[in-house]
Structure formats: structure tokens, C-alpha cells
C-alpha positions in Angstrom: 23.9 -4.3 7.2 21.5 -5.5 10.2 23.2 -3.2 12.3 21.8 -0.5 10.0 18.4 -1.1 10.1 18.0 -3.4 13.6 16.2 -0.3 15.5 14.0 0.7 12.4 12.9 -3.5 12.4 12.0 -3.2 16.0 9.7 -0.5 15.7 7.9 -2.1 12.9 7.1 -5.2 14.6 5.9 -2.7 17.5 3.8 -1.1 15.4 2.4 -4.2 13.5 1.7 -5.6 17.0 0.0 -2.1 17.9 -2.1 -2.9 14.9 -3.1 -6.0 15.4 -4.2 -5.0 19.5 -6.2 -2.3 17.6 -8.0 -5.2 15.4 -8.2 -7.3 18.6 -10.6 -4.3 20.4 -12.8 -3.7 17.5 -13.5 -7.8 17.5 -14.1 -7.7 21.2 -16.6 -4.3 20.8 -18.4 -6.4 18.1 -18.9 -9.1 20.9 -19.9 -6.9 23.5 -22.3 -4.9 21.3 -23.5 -7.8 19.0 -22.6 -6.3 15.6 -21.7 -8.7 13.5 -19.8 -8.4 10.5 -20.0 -6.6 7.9 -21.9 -4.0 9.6 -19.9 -0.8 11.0 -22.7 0.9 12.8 -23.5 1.1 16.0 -23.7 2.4 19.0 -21.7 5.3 19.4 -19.2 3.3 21.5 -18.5 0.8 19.3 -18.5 3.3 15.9 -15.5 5.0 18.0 -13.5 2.0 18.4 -14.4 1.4 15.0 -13.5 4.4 13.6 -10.4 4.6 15.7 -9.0 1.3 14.5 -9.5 2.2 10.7 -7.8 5.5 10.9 -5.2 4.0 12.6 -5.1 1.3 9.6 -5.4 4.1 7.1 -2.1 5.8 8.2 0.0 3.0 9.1 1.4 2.3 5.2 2.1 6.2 5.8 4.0 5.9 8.5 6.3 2.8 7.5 7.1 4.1 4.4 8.3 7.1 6.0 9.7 5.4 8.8 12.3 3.5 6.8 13.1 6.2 4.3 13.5 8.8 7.2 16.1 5.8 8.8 17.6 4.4 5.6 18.8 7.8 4.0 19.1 10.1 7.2 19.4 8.7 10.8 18.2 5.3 11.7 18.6 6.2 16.0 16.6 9.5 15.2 13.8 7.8 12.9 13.5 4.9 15.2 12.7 7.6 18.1 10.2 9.6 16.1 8.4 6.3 15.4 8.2 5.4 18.6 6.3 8.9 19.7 4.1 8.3 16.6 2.7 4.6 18.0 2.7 6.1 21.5 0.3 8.8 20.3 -1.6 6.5 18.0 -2.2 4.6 21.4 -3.1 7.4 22.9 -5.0 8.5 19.7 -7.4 5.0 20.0 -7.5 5.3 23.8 -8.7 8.6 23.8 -11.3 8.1 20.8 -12.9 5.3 23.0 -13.7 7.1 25.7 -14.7 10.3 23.7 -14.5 12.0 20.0 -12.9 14.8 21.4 -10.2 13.4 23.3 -8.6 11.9 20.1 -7.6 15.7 19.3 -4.6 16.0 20.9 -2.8 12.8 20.1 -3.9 13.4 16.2 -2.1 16.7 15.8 0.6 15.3 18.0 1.4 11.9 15.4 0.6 14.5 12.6 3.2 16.3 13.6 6.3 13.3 14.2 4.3 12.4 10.6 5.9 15.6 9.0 9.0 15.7 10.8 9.7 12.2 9.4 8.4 13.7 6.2 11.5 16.3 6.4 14.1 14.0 7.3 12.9 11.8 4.7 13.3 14.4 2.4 16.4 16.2 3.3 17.9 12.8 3.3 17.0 11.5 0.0 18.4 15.1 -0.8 21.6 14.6 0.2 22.1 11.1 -1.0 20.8 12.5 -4.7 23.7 15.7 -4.8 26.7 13.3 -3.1 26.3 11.2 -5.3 24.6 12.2 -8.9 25.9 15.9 -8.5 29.4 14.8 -5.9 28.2 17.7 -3.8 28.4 16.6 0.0 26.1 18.9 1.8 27.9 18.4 5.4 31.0 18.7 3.7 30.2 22.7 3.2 28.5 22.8 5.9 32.0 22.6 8.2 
């Protein structure tokens, strides 16, 4: 069975580490701009980081989820792919919303997007499982 989900493992501790460097560089801003805890305001430097660190927060839960239904029920190599582009362009994502607001754009729409195809392979998966084996229809059986 750990052959099955070995890859999608892997990129979970990646991302939980990707996390925790996030954490790490909102601590560190609160250091370099004396902001102590609990407030969240700021310079605009720091609210970036800020900001950037709890959005990435706010989607990770997302992103797992989908992660491991997207590798459990449809492929685990191609799941285990797309969630490697999603924490590259997270990184990107927090990289580029530290140095500006506008520059965390691109990366956004970019992890949106591996967010939905995950969302359809998730889907389509879960699909076929549910008609092989409540309805004994196998889809890639018509399909050829």
C-alpha cells in the first residue's frame, strides 16, 4: 500500500515544510519591524508578508484534501506533479507579494488553476470508482 501513496506523502511534507518557512518569515518581519504579537498591522512591508503567509495557510487544507483524493482515486504520479506546480507557485505567490501586491497575480491564477485541475481529477476519479463499483460500469472499459 506505501507504494500507493509514497509520492503523494512526499509532497505533503514539502508542502508542510513550505508552510512552516512561510511562518518562519512573518516571525522574522515581526522582528525586523517591531510588531509584536497579536497585532497584524503594519507597515506595508510587513502586512504583505503577513497577508501572504495567511492566504497561503488559508488554502493549504484545500489543497491537501484535494491532493490526496486527486492521487488516491485517479493518478497518484499525476496528482503528485500538479502538487508540486501548486507549492512552486505558492512560493512564487509569497515571494512575489513581498516585494509587491501586484506581483502575487500571476502565481495566484497560476495555483488557482492546478487548484481546479486537481478539482477535476478528483472528481472524475471518485466518479469512476462510484459506477465500477456501485453501478459495475467501468468507464475505461467502454472507453476501448
Amino acid at each position: 500500500m506505501l507504494d500507493e501513496i509514497h509520492l503523494l506523502a512526499a509532497v505533503t511534507v514539502l508542502g508542510v515544510l513550505e508552510q512552516a518557512y512561510f511562518f518562519l518569515q512573518v516571525i522574522y518581519a515581526r522582528r525586523v519591524f517591531g510588531i509584536s504579537p497579536p497585532k497584524i498591522s503594519g507597515p506595508p512591508e510587513f502586512e504583505r508578508i503577513f497577508r501572504a503567509q495567511v492566504n497561503s495557510s488559508e488554502y493549504f487544507p484545500i489543497f491537501l484534501a484535494l491532493l490526496w483524493q486527486a492521487g488516491l482515486f485517479f493518478h497518484q504520479g499525476l496528482a503528485a506533479a500538479l502538487g508540486l506546480l501548486y507549492l512552486c507557485a505558492r512560493y512564487c505567490y509569497f515571494m512575489g507579494y513581498r516585494a509587491s501586491s501586484s506581483e502575487r497575480l500571476a502565481p495566484i491564477y497560476f495555483s488557482t488553476g492546478v487548484l481546479w485541475i486537481l478539482i477535476a481529477a478528483s472528481a472524475l476519479g471518485i466518479l469512476h470508482f462510484f459506477l465500477s463499483h456501485y453501478v459495475g460500469l467501468n468507464i475505461l472499459q467502454v472507453l476501448t
